[in-house]
N, C-alpha and C positions, 0 to 999 in steps of 0.2 A: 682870426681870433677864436672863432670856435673849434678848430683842431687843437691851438693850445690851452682854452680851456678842457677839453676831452682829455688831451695828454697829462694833462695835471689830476683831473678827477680819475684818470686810470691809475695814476703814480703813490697815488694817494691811498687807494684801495688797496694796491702792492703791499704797500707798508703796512698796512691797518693786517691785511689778514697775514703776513709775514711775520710780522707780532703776536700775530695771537697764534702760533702756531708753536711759541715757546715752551717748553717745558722746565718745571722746579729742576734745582741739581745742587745738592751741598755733598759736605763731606769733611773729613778731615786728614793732615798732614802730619804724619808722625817719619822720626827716624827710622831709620832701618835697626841702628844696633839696639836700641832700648825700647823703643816704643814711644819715645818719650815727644810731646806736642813742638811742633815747629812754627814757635810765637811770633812770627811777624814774616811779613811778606804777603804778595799776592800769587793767588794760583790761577793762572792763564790759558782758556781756550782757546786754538786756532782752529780755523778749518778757511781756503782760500784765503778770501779776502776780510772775513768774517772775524771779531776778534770778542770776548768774554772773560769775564774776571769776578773770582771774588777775594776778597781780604781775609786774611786767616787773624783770627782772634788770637789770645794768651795760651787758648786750649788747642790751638791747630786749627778749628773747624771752619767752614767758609760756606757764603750762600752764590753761589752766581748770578750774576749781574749783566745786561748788556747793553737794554738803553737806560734803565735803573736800576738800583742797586739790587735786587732779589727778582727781577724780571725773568730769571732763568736763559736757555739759549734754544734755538731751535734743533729737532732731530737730526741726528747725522753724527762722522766721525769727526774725532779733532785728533790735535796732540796738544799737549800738555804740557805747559812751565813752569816755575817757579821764579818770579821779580821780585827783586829788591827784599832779600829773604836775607837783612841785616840788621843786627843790634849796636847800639852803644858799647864800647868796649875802653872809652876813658875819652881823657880832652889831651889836646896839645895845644902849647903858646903859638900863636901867629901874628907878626905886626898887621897892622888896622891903620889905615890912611884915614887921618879924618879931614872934615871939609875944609879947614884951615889949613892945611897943609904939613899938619904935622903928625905923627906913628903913636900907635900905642898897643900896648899888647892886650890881646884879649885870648879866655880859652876857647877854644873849636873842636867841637867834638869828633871823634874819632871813630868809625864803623868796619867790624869785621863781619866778615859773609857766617850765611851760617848752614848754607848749603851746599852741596861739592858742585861746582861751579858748570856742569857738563847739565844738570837739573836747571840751570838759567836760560836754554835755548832751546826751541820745539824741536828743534834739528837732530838734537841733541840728549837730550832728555830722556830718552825711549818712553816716556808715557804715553800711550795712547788710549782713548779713551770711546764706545759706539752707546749714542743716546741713542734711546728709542723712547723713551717717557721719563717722567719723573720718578729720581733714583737718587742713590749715595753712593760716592764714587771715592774711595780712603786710595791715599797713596802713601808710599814708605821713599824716602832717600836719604842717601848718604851726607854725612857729616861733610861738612868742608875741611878741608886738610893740608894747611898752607906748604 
């Protein structure tokens, strides 16, 4: 009982000082051709197993996040994505089962990407990104282009 208490208050401390080893990291998402703010989506850190995100505002900008919302992430390299970087682009009719057994049509909205699609995978994306502290990190990508 007392190894697996030790192993817990050792587990504990991991995390405690693993968090607090975080650094601030905002910035903002603009296009490449204009400059213009990339309104929706999230901007995505990787590094191993380790993963960080912030939500990009109306104006592009984002705070990073990892066990909360503006916690920041810890020192080191990641790469860089862009999620669910889609708006509203209209509705389309869809039959709707309802619980009685019978259809009804309702609208369902309809989203087109708004990022060129190679920016949605770390793999892929070529962003990379070396924290060393608290910093702003702007990135630029491509339009999507159906």
């Amino acid at each position: 009982m007392k190894k697996i208490l030790s192993f817990l208050l050792f587990l504990q401390l991991l995390i405690f000082v693993g968090c607090s080893s975080n650094v601030s990291l905002k910035g903002r998402v603009t296009f490449s051709d204009d400059d213009s703010p990339v309104s929706a989506g999230t901007v995505c850190f990787v590094k191993d197993s380790f993963q960080a995100s912030g939500k990009l505002d109306a104006n592009g900008n984002y705070v990073v996040g990892s066990l909360k919302a503006t916690d920041g992430l810890p020192v080191g390299s990641y790469n860089v994505y862009i999620a669910d970087a889609k708006k509203q682009t209209g509705t389309k009719k869809v039959k709707q089962l309802e619980i009685d057994g019978t259809t009804k049509e309702v609208d369902e909205p309809v989203y087109g990407m708004l990022v060129d699609s190679k920016f949605c995978d770390p793999k892929t994306s070529g962003l990379t990104i070396e924290v060393k502290g608290s910093t702003s990190f702007d990135f630029k990508v491509d339009r999507f282009k159906p």
